[in-house]
C-alpha positions as CSV (number, residue, x, y, z in Angstrom):
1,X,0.0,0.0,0.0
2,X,1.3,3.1,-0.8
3,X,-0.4,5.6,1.3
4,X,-2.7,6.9,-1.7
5,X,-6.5,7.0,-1.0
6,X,-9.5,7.4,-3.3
7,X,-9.4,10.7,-5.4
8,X,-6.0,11.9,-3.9
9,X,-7.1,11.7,-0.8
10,X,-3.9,10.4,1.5
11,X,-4.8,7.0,4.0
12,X,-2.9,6.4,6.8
13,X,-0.8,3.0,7.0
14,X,1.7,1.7,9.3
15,X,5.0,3.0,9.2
16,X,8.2,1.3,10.8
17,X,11.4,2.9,12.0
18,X,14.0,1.5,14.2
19,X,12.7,1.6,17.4
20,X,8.9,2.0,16.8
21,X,6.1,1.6,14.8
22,X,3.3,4.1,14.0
23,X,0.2,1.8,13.8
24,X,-3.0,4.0,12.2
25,X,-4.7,4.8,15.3
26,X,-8.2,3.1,16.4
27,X,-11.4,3.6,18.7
28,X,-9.6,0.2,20.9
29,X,-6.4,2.2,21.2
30,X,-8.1,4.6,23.8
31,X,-7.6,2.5,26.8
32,X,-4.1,1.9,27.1
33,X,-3.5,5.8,25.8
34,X,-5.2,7.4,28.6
35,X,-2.7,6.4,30.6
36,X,-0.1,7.4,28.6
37,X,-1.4,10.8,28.4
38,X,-2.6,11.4,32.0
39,X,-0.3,13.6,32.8
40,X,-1.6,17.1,33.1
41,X,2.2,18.9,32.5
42,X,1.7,16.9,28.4
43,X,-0.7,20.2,28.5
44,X,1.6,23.2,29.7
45,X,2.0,24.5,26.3
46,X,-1.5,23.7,24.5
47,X,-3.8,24.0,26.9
48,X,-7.0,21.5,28.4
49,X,-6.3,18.5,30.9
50,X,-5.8,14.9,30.5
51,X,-9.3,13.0,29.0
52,X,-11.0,10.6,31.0
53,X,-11.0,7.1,28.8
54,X,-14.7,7.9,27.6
55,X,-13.4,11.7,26.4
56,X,-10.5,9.3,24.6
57,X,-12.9,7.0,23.1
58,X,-15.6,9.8,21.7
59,X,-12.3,11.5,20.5
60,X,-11.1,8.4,18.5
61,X,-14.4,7.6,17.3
62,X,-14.7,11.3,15.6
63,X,-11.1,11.3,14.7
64,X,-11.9,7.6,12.6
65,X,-15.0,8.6,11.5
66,X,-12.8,11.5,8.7
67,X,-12.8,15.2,9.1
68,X,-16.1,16.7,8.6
69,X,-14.8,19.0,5.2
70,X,-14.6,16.9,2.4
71,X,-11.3,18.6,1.1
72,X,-9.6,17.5,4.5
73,X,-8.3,14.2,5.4
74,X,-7.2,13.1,9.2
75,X,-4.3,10.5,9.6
76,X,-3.6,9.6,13.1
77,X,-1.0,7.1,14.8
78,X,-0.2,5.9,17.8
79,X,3.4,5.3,18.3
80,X,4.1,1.9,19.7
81,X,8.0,1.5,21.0
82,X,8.6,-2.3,19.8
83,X,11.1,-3.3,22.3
84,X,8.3,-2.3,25.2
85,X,5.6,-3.9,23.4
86,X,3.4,-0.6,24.2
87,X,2.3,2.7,22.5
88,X,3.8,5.6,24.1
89,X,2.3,9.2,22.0
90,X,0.7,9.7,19.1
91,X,1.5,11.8,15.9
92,X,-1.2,13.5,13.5
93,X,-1.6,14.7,10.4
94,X,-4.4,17.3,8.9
95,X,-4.4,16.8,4.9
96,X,-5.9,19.5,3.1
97,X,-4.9,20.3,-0.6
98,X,-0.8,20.2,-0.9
99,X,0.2,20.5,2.8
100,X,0.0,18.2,6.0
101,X,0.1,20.2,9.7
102,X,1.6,17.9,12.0
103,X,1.4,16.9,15.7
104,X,2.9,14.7,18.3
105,X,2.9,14.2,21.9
106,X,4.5,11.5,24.0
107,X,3.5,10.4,27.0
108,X,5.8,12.0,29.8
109,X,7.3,8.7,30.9
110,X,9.1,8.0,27.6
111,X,10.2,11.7,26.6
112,X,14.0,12.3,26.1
113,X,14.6,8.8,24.5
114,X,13.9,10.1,21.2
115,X,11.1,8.8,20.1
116,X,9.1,11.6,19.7
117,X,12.0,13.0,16.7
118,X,12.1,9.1,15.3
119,X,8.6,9.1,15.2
120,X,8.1,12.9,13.8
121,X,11.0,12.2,11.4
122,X,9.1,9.0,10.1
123,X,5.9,10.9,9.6
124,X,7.2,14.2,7.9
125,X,9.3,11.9,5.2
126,X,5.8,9.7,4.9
127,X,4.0,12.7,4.0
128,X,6.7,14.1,1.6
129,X,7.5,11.0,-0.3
130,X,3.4,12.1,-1.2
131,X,4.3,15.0,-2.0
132,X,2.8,17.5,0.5
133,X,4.3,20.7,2.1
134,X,4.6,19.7,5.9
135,X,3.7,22.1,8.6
136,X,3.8,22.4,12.4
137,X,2.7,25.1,14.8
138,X,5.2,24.5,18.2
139,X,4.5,27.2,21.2
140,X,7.7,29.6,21.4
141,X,8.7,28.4,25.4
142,X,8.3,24.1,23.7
143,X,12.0,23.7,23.6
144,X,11.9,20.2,23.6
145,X,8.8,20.2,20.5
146,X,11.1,22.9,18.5
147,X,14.1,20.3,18.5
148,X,11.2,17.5,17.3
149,X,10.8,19.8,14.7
150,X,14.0,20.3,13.6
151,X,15.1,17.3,13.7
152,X,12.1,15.8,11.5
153,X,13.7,18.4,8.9
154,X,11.3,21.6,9.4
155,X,12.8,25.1,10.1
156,X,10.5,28.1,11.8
157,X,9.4,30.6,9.6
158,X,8.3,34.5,10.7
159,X,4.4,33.4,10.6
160,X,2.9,32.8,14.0
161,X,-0.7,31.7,14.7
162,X,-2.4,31.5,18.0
163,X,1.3,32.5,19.7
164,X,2.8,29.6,17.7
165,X,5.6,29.8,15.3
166,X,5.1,27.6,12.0
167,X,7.6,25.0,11.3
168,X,7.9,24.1,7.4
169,X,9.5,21.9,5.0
170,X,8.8,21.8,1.0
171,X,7.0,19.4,-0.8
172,X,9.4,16.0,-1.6
């Protein structure tokens, strides 16, 4: 499979790097990812408080049901460290027209073992192997979320939206 959908439209698929696997995320992940996002410091920089496994599940069930415009496509992952033999973060991607915006978050008790830039990397080369003009918006104070984007190969630009800066990369 080559990550194409119907009519352009891009479909998430597993991806493997060394150390992980980002598995297309599902309505059954929600249980085991609440508690990998229960900490409330995962929301410093975007705001809100950990979800409560129903919040999770509702969540997943509108994020696999598609985004609601028809010009817009979600791809989500959970990011599952293969040695563990658990998911530990997610990464997201919002396809509409020529460019992907990008997310990820980690759950606190696997941050600073890299797999948040393996996993970032992975997804941002995904997305331009299809073409698409990658974008991220990373809070000016997210130290740790600016070097995930660097090292997935974006680079901040001037524009800033909701006090974020944009990270970009060209199309592959």
């Amino acid at each position: 499979m080559d990550g194409a959908g119907v009519r352009g439209h891009i479909v998430g698929e597993a991806i493997r790097t060394m150390r992980l696997e980002l598995v297309p995320l599902e309505v059954g992940h929600a249980e085991e990812m609440a508690g990998v996002l229960n900490d409330p410091a995962l929301h410093r920089f975007v705001g809100g408080a950990p979800e409560s496994l129903e919040e999770l599940r509702a969540r997943y069930a509108r994020w696999a049901a598609g985004a609601p415009d028809p010009g817009t496509t979600w791809c989500n992952w959970v990011i599952r460290a293969r040695e563990e033999g658990r998911l530990v973060g997610t990464v997201q991607a919002t396809v509409s027209g020529n460019t992907a915006e990008v997310a990820w978050v980690v759950g606190s008790p696997w941050q600073g073992r890299g797999y948040a830039s393996e996993a970032a990397r992975a997804l941002v080369a995904w997305l331009r192997d299809r073409g698409l003009t990658v974008v991220a918006h990373v809070h000016p104070d997210h130290t740790a979320s600016a070097a995930v984007a660097r090292a997935a190969g974006l680079a901040p630009t001037e524009g800033i939206q909701d006090g974020e800066v944009r990270w970009e990369s060209g199309a592959g």
